[in-house]
C-alpha atoms as an extended CHARMM CRD file, in Angstrom:
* protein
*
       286  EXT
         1         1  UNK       CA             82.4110000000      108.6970000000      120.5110000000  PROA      1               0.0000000000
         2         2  UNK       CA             83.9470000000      112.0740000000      119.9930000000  PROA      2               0.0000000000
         3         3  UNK       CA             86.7250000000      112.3870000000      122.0420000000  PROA      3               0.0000000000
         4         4  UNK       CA             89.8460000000      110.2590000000      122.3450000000  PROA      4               0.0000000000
         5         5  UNK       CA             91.0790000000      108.9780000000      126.0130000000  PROA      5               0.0000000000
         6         6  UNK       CA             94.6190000000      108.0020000000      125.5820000000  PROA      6               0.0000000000
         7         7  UNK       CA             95.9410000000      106.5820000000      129.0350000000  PROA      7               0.0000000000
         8         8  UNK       CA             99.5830000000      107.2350000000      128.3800000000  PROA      8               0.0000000000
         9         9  UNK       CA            102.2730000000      108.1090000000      131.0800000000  PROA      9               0.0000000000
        10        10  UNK       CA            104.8680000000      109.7740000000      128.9540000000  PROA      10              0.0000000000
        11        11  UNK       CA            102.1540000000      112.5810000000      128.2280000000  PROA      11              0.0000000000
        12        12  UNK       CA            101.2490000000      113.0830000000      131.8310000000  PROA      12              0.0000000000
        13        13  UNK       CA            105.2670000000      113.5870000000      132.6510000000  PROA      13              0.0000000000
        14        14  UNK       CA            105.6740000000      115.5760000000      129.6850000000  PROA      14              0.0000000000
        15        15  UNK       CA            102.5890000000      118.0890000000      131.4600000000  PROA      15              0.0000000000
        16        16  UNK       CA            104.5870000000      118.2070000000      134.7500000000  PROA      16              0.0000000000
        17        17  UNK       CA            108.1750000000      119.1050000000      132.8670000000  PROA      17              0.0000000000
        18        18  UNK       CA            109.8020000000      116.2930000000      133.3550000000  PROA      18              0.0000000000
        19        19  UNK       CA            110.0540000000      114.7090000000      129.9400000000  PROA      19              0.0000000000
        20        20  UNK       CA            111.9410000000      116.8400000000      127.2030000000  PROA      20              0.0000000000
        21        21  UNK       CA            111.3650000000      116.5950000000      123.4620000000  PROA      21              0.0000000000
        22        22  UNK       CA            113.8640000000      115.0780000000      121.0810000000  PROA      22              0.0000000000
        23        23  UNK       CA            115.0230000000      115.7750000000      118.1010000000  PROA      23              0.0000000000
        24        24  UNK       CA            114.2130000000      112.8500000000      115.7180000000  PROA      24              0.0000000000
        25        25  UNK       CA            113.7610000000      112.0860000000      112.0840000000  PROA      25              0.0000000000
        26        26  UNK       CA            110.0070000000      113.1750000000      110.6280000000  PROA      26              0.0000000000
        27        27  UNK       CA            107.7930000000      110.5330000000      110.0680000000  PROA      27              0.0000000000
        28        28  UNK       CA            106.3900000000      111.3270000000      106.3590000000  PROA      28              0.0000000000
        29        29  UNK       CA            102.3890000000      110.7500000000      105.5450000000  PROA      29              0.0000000000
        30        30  UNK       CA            102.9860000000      110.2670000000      101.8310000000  PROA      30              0.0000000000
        31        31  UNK       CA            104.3220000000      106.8650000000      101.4610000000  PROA      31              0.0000000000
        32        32  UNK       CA            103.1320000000      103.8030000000       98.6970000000  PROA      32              0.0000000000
        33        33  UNK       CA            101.5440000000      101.3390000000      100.3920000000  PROA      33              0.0000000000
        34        34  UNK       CA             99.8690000000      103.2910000000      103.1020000000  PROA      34              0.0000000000
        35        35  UNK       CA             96.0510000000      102.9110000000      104.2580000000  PROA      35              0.0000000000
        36        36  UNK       CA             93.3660000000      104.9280000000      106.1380000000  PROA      36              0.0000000000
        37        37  UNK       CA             90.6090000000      103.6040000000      107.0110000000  PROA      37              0.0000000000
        38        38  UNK       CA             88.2740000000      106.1490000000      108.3960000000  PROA      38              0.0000000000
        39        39  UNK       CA             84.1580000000      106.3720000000      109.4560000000  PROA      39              0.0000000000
        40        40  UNK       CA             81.8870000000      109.2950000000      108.5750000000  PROA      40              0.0000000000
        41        41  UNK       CA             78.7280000000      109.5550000000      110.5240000000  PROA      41              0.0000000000
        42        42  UNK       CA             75.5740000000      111.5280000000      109.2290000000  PROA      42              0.0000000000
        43        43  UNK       CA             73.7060000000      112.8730000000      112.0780000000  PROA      43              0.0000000000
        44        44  UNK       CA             70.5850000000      115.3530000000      112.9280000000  PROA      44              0.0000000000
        45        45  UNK       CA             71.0860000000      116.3150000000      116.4360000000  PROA      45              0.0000000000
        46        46  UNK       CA             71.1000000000      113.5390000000      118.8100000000  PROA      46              0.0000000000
        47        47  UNK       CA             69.9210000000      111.5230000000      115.9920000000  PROA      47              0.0000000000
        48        48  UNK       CA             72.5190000000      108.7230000000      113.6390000000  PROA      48              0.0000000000
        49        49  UNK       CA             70.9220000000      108.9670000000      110.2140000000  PROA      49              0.0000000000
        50        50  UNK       CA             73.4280000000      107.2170000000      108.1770000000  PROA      50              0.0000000000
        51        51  UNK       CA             76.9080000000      105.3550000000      108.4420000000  PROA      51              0.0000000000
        52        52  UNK       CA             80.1590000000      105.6300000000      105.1870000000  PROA      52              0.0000000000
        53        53  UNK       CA             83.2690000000      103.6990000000      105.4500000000  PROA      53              0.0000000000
        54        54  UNK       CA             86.2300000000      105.0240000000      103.6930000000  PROA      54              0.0000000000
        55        55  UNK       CA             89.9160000000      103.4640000000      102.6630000000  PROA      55              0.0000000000
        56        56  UNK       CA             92.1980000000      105.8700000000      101.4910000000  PROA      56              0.0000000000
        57        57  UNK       CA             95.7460000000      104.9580000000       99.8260000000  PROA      57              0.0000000000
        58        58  UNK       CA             98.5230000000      106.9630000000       98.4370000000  PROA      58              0.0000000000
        59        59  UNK       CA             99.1380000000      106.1860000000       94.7930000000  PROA      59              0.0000000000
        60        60  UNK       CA            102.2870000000      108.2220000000       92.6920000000  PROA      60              0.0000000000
        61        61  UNK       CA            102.6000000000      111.5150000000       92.0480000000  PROA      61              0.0000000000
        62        62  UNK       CA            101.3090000000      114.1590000000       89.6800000000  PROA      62              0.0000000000
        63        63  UNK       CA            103.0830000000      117.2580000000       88.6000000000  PROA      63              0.0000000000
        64        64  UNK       CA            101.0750000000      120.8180000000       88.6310000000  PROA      64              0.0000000000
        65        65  UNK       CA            101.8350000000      123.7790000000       87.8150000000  PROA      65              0.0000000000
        66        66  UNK       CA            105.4740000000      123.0860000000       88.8320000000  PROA      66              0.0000000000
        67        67  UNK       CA            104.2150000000      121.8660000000       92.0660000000  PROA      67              0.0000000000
        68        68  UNK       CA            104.4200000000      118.1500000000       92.7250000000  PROA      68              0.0000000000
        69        69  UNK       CA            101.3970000000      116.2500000000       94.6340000000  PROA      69              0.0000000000
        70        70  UNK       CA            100.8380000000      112.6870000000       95.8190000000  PROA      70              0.0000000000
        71        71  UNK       CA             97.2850000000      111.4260000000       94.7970000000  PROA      71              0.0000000000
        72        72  UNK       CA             95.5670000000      110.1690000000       97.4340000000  PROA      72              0.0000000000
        73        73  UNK       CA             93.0220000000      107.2240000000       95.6940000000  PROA      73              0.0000000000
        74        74  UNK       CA             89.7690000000      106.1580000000       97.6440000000  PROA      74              0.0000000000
        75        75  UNK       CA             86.6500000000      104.1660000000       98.0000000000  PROA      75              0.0000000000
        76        76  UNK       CA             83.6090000000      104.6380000000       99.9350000000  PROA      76              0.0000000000
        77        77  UNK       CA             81.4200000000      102.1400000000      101.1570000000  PROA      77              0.0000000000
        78        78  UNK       CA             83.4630000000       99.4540000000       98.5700000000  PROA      78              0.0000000000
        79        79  UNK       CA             82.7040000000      101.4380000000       95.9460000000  PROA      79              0.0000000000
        80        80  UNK       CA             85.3490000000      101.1100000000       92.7240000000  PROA      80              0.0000000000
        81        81  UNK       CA             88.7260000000      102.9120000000       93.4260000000  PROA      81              0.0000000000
        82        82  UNK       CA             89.0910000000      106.7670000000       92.1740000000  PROA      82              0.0000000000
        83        83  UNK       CA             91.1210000000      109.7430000000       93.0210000000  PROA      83              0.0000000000
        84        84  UNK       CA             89.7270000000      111.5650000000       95.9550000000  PROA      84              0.0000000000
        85        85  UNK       CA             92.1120000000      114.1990000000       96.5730000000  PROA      85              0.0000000000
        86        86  UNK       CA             95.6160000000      115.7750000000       96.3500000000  PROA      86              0.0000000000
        87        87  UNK       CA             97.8570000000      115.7520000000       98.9310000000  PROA      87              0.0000000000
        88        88  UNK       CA            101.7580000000      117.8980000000       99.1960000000  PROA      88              0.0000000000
        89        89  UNK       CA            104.0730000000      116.8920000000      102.2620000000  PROA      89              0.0000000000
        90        90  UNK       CA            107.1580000000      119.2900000000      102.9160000000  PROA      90              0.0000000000
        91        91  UNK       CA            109.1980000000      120.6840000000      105.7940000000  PROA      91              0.0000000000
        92        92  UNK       CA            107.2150000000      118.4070000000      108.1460000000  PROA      92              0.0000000000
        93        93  UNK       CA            103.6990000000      119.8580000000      106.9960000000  PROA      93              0.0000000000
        94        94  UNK       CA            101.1570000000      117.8280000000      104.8470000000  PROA      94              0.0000000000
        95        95  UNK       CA             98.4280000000      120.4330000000      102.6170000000  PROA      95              0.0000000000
        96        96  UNK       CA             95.5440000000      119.2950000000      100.6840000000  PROA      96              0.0000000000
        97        97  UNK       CA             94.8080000000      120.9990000000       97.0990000000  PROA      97              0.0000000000
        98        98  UNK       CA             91.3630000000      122.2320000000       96.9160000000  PROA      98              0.0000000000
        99        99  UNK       CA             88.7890000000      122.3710000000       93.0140000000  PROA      99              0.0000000000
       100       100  UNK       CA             89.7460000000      126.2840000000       93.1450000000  PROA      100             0.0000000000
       101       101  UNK       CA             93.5440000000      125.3930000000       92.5590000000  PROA      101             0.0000000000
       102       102  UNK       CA             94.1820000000      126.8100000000       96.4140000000  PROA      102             0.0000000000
       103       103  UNK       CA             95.9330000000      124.2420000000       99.5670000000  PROA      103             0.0000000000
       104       104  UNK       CA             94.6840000000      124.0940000000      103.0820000000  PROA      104             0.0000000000
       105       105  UNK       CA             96.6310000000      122.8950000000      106.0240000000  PROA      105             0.0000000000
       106       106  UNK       CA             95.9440000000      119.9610000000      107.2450000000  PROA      106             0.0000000000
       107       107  UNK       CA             99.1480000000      119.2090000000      109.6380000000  PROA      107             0.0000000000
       108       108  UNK       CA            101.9330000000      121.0150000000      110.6970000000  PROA      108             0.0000000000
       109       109  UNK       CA            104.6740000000      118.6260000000      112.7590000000  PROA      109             0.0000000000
       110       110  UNK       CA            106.8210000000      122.1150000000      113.1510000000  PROA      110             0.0000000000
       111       111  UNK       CA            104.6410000000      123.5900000000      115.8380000000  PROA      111             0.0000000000
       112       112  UNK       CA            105.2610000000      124.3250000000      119.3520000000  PROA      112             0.0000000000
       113       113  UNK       CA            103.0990000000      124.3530000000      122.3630000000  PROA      113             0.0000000000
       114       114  UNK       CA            101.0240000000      127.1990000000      122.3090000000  PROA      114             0.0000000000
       115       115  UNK       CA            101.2740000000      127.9060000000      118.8010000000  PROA      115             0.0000000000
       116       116  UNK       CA             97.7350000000      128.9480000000      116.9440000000  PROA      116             0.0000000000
       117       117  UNK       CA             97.2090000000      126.9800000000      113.5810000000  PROA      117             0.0000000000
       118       118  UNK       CA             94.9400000000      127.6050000000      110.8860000000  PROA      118             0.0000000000
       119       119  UNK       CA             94.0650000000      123.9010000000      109.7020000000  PROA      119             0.0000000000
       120       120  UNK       CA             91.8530000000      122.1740000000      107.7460000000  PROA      120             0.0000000000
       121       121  UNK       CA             89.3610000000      123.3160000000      104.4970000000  PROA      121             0.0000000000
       122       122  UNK       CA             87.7340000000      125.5710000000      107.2940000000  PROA      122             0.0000000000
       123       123  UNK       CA             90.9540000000      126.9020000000      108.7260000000  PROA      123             0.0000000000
       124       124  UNK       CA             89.8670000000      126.1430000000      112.0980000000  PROA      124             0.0000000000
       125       125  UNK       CA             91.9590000000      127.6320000000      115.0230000000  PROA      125             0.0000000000
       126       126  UNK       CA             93.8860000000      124.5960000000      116.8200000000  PROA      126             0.0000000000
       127       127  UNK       CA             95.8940000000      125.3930000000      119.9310000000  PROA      127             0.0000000000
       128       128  UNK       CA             98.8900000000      123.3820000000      120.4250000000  PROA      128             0.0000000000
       129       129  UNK       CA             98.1890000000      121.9900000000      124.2590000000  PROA      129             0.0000000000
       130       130  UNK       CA            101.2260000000      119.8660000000      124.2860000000  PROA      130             0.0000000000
       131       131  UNK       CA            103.7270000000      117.6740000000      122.4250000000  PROA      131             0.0000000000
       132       132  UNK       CA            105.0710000000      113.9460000000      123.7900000000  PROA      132             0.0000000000
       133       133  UNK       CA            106.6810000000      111.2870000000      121.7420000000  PROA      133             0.0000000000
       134       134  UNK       CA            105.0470000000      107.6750000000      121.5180000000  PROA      134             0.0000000000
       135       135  UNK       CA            106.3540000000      104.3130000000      119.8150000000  PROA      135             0.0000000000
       136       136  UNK       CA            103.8680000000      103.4970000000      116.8810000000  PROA      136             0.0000000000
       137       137  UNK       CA            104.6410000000      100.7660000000      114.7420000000  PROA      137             0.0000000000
       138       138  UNK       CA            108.1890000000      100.3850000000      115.8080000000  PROA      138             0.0000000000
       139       139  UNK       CA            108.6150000000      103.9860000000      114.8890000000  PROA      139             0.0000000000
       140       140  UNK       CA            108.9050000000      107.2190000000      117.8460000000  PROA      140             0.0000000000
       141       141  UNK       CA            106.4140000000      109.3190000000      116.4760000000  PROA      141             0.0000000000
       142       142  UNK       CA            105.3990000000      113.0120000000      117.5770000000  PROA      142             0.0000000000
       143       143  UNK       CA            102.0070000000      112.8390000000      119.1770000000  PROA      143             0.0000000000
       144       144  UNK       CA             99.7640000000      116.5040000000      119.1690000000  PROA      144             0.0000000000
       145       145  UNK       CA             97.6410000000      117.0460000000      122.0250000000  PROA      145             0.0000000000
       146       146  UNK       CA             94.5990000000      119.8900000000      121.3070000000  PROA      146             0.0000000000
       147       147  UNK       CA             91.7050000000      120.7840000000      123.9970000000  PROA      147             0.0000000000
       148       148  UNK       CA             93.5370000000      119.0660000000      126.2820000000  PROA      148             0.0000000000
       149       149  UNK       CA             91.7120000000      118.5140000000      129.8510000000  PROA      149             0.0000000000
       150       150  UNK       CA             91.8980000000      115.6080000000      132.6650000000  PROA      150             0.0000000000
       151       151  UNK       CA             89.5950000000      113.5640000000      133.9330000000  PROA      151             0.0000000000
       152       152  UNK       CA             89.0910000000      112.4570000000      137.7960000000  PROA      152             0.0000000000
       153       153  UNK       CA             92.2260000000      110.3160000000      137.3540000000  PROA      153             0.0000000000
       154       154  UNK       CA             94.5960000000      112.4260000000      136.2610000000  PROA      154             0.0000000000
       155       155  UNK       CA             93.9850000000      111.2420000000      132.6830000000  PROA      155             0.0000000000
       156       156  UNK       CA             94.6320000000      113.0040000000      129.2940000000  PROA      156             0.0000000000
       157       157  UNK       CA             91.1280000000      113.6050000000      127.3900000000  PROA      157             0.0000000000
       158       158  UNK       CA             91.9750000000      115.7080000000      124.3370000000  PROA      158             0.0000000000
       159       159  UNK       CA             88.9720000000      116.8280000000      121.5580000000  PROA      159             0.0000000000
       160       160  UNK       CA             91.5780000000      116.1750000000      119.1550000000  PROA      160             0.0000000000
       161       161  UNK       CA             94.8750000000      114.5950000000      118.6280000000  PROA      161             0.0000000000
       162       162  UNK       CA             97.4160000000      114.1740000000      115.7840000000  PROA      162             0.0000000000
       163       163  UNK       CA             99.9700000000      110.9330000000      114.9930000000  PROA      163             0.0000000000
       164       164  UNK       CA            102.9210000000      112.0840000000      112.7790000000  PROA      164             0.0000000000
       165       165  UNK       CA            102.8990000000      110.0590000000      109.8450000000  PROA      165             0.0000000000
       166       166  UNK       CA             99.0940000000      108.6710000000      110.7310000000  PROA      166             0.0000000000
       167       167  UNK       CA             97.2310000000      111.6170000000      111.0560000000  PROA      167             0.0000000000
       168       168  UNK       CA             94.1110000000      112.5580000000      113.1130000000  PROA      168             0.0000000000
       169       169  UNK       CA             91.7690000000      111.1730000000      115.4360000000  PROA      169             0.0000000000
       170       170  UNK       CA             89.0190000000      112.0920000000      113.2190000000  PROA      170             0.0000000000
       171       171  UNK       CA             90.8360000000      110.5890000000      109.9290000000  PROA      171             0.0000000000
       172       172  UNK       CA             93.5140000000      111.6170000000      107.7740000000  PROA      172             0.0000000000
       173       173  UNK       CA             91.7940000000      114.7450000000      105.7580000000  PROA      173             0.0000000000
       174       174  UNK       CA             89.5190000000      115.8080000000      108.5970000000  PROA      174             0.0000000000
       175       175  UNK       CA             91.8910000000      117.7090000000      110.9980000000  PROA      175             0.0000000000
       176       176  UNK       CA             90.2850000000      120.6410000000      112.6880000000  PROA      176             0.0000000000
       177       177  UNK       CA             86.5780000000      119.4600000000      111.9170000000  PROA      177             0.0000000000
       178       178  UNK       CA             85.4420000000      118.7580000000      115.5620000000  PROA      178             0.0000000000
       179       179  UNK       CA             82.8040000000      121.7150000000      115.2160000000  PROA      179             0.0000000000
       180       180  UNK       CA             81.3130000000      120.6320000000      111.7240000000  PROA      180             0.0000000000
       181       181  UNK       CA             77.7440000000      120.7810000000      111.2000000000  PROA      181             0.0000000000
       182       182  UNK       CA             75.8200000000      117.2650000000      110.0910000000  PROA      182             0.0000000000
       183       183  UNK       CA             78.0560000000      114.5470000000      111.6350000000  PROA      183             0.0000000000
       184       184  UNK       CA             81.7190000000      114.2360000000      112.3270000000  PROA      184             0.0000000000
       185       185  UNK       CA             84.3460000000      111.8320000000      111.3550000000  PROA      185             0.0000000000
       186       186  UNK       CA             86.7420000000      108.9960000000      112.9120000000  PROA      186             0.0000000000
       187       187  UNK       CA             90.0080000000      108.0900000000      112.3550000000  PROA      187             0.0000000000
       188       188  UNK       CA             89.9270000000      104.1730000000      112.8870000000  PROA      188             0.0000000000
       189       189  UNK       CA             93.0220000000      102.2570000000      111.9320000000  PROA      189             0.0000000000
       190       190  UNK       CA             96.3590000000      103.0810000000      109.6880000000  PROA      190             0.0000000000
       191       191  UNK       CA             97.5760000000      100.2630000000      107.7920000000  PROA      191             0.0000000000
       192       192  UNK       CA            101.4320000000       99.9010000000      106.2340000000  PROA      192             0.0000000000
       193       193  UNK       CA            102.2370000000       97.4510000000      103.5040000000  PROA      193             0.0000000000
       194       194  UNK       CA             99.1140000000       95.2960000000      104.6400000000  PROA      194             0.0000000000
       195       195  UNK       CA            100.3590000000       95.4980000000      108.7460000000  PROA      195             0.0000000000
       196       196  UNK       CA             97.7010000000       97.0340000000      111.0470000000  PROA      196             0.0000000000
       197       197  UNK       CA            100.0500000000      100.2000000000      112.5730000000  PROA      197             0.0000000000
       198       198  UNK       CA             97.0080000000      101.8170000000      114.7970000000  PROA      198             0.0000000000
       199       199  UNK       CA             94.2470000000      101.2790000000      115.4640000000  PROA      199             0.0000000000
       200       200  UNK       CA             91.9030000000      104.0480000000      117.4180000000  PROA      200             0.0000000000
       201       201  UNK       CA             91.4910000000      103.3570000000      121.0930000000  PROA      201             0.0000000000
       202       202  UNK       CA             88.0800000000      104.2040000000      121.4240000000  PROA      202             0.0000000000
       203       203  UNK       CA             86.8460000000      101.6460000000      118.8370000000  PROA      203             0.0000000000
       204       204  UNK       CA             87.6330000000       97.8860000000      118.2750000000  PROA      204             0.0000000000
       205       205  UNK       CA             87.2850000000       97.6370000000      114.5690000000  PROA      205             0.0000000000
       206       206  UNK       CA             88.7160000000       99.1930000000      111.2830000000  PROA      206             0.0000000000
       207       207  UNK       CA             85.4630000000       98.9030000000      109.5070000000  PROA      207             0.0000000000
       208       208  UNK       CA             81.8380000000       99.7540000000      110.8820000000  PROA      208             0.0000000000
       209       209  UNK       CA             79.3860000000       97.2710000000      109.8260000000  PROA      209             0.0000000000
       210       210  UNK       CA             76.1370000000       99.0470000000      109.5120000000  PROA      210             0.0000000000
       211       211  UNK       CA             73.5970000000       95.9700000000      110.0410000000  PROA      211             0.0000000000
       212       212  UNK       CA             76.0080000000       94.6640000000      113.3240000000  PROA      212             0.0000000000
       213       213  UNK       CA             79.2650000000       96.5780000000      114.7780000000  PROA      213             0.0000000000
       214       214  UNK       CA             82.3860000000       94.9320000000      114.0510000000  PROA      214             0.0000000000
       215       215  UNK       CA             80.4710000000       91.8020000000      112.7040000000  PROA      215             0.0000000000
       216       216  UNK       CA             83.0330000000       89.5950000000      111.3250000000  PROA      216             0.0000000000
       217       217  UNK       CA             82.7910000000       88.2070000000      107.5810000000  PROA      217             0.0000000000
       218       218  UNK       CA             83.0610000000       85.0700000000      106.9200000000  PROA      218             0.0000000000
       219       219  UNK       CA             84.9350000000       85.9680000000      103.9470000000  PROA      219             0.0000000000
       220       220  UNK       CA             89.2840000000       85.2660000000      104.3670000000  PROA      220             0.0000000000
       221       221  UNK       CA             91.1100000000       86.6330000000      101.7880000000  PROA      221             0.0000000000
       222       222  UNK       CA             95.0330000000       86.3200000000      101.7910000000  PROA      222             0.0000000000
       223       223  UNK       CA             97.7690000000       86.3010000000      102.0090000000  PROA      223             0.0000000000
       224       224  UNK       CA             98.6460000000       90.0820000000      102.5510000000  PROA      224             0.0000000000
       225       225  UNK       CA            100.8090000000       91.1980000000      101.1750000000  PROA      225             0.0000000000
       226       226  UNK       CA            101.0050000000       88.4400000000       98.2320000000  PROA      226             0.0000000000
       227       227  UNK       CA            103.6460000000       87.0060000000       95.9750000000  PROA      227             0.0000000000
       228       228  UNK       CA            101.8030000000       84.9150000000       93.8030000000  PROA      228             0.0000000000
       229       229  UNK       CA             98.5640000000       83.4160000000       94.4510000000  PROA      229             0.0000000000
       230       230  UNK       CA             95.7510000000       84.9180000000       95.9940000000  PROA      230             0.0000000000
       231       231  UNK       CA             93.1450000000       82.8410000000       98.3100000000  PROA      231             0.0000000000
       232       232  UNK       CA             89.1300000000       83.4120000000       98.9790000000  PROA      232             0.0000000000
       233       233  UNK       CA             87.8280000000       81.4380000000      101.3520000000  PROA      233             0.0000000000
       234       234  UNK       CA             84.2720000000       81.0800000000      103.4930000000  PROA      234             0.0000000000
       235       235  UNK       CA             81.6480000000       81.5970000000      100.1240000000  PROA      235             0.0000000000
       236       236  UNK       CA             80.3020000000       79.5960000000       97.4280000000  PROA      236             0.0000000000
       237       237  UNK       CA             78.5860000000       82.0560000000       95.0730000000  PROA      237             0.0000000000
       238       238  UNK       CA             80.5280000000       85.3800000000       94.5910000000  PROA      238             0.0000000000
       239       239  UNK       CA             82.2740000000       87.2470000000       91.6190000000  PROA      239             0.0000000000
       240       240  UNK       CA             85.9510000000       89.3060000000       91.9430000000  PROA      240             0.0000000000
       241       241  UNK       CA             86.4050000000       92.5090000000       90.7590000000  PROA      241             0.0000000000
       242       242  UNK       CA             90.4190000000       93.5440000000       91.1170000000  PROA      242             0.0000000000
       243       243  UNK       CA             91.4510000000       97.4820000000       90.8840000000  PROA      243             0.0000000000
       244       244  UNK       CA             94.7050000000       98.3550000000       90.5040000000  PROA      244             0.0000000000
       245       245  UNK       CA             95.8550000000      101.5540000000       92.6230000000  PROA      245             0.0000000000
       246       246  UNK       CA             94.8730000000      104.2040000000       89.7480000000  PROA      246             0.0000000000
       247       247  UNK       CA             91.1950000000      102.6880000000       90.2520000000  PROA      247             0.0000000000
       248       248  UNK       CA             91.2090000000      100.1290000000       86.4020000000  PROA      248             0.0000000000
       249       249  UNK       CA             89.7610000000       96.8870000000       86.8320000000  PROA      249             0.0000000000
       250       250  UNK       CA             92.8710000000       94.0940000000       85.9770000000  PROA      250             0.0000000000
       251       251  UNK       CA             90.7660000000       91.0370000000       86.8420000000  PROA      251             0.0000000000
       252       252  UNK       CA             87.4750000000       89.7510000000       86.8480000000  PROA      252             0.0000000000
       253       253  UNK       CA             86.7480000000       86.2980000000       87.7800000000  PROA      253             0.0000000000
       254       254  UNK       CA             84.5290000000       83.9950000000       90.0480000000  PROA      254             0.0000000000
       255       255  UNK       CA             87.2800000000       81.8130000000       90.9980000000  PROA      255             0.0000000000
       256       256  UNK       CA             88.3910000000       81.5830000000       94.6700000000  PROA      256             0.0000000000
       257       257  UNK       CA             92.4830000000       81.2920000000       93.2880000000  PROA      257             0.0000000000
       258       258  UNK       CA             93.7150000000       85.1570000000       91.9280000000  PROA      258             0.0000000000
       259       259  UNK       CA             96.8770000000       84.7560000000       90.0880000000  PROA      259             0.0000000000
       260       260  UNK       CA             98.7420000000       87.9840000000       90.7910000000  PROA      260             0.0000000000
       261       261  UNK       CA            101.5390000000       87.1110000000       88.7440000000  PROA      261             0.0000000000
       262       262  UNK       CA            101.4310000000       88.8940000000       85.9490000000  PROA      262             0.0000000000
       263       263  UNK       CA            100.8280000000       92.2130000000       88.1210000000  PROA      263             0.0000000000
       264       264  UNK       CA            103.4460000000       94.5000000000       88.9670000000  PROA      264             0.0000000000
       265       265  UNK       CA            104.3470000000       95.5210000000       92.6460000000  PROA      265             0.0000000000
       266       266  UNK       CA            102.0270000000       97.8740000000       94.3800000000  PROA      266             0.0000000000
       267       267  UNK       CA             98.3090000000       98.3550000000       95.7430000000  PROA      267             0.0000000000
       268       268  UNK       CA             95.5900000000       96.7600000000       94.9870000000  PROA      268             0.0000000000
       269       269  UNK       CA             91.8000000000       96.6180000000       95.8680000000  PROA      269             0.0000000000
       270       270  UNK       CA             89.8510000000       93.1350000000       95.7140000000  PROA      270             0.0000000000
       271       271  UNK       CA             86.3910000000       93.4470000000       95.5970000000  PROA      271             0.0000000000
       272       272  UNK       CA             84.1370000000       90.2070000000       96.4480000000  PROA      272             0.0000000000
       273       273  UNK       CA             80.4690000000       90.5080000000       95.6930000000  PROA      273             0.0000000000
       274       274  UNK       CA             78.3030000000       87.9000000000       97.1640000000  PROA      274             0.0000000000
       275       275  UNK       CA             74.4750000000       87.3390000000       96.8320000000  PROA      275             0.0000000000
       276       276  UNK       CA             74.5160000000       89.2560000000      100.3760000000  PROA      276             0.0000000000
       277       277  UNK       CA             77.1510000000       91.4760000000      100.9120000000  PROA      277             0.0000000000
       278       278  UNK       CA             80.0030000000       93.4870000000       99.5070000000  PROA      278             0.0000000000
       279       279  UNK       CA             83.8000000000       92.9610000000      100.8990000000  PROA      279             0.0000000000
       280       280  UNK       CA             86.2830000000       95.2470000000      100.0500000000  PROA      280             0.0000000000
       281       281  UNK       CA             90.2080000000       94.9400000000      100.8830000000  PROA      281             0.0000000000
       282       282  UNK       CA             93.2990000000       96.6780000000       99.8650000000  PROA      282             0.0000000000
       283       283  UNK       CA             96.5860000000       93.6840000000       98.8770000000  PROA      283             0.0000000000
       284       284  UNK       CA             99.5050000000       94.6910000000       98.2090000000  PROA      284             0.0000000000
       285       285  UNK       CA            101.5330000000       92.6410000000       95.5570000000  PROA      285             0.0000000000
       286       286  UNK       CA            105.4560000000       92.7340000000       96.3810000000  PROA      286             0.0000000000
């Protein structure tokens, strides 16, 4: 489940010299309305001992010190909304603000093949294998290539790769953790304004259902983003819980209509508890 297999032509022309890098326009990270979903797994060895889900959103900005970050707001497992972590993007580079007050690296979109970066809250030592350019979302994005080998094929099979503007293949704050003790973490899907951007190629699902992988609910919830009028569809018995994107409940209800209204544009997180499950998803109101 580790490593990423990305069949992609451009990179294997870009190995033998024949493709040449562009200049282009950086993709930022920090943008309203973006989404992470990513999967921690808990292991012992060989051994799976436990499964988290995680949705990650950017929400405003917060001034420290003279320093401006963009707070990153989170739930895990559908937990209620709250502020995870602190994020700054400049100059093509995106750092994360640690309790002690000090940043770590988590992405540098500057760096050349061969360069050594520090990245990550363990400053692990990435080598920059190579560098191609791939069409995400509409969007030519730089693509980072680290532990790069081939397989039987001729295929790229890298331990780790980064998406500008997405982030890693082990989730957007876990760059550079491929040698972390007790489990690891996936990058699964990146969502803008509601629209699925990526999804991970080694998995077929933006959340891991513990009981059954990539069970679907029953539960439809929509329209995404929304105007109006929010629909729930597919239970009988269930209450609503609605957090707006600094985490504060702005509705509670049992009906299956949400009247969004009265809300102002931005991100929010609808929470639908039935008698046997929990479904979280992120709206955003225009």
């Amino acid at each position: 489940m580790k490593n990423i297999k990305l069949f992609v032509l451009l990179s294997l022309m870009l190995m033998a010299g024949r493709v040449t890098i562009k200049a282009q326009d950086y993709v930022p990270f920090l943008q309203e309305g973006n989404e992470w979903n990513t999967l921690s797994v808990v292991s012992a060895g060989l051994f799976i001992e436990g499964y988290s889900n995680y949705v990650n959103w950017c929400s405003g900005d917060t001034l420290i010190g003279g320093v401006q970050y963009t707070k990153l707001m989170g739930t895990k497992d559908g937990d209620n909304p709250h502020l995870f972590t602190l994020l700054r993007e400049e100059d093509g580079k995106l750092w994360v603000r640690l309790n002690n007050q000090t940043e770590r690296l988590l992405y540098d979109f500057n760096a050349n093949v061969g360069d050594t970066l520090r990245i990550g809250y363990f400053e692990e030592e990435l080598i920059v294998d190579s560098i191609s350019i791939e069409q995400i979302g509409g969007i030519d994005r730089k693509m980072y290539w680290f532990g790069l080998e081939y397989g039987f094929i001729g295929e790229p099979n890298a331990i780790e790769t980064w998406i500008e503007g997405i982030g890693s293949n082990f989730g957007l704050l876990y760059s550079g953790t491929e040698d972390i003790v007790g489990g690891y973490n996936v990058g699964l899907c990146f969502h803008q304004n509601g629209d699925l951007i990526w999804q991970n190629p080694e998995y077929g699902y933006c959340t891991y259902d513990v009981v059954e992988e990539n069970k679907d609910s029953e539960i439809s919830i929509y329209p995404n983003p929304v105007k109006d009028i929010v629909i729930i569809e597919g239970v009988e018995a269930f209450k609503v819980h609605v957090f707006n994107s600094l985490g504060q409940l702005v509705k509670e209800t049992q009906d299956g209509i949400l009247d969004f209204s009265d809300q102002n544009s931005g991100t929010y997180i609808i929470k639908v508890i039935t008698p046997s499950e929990t479904i979280t998803k992120q709206i955003i109101k225009k």
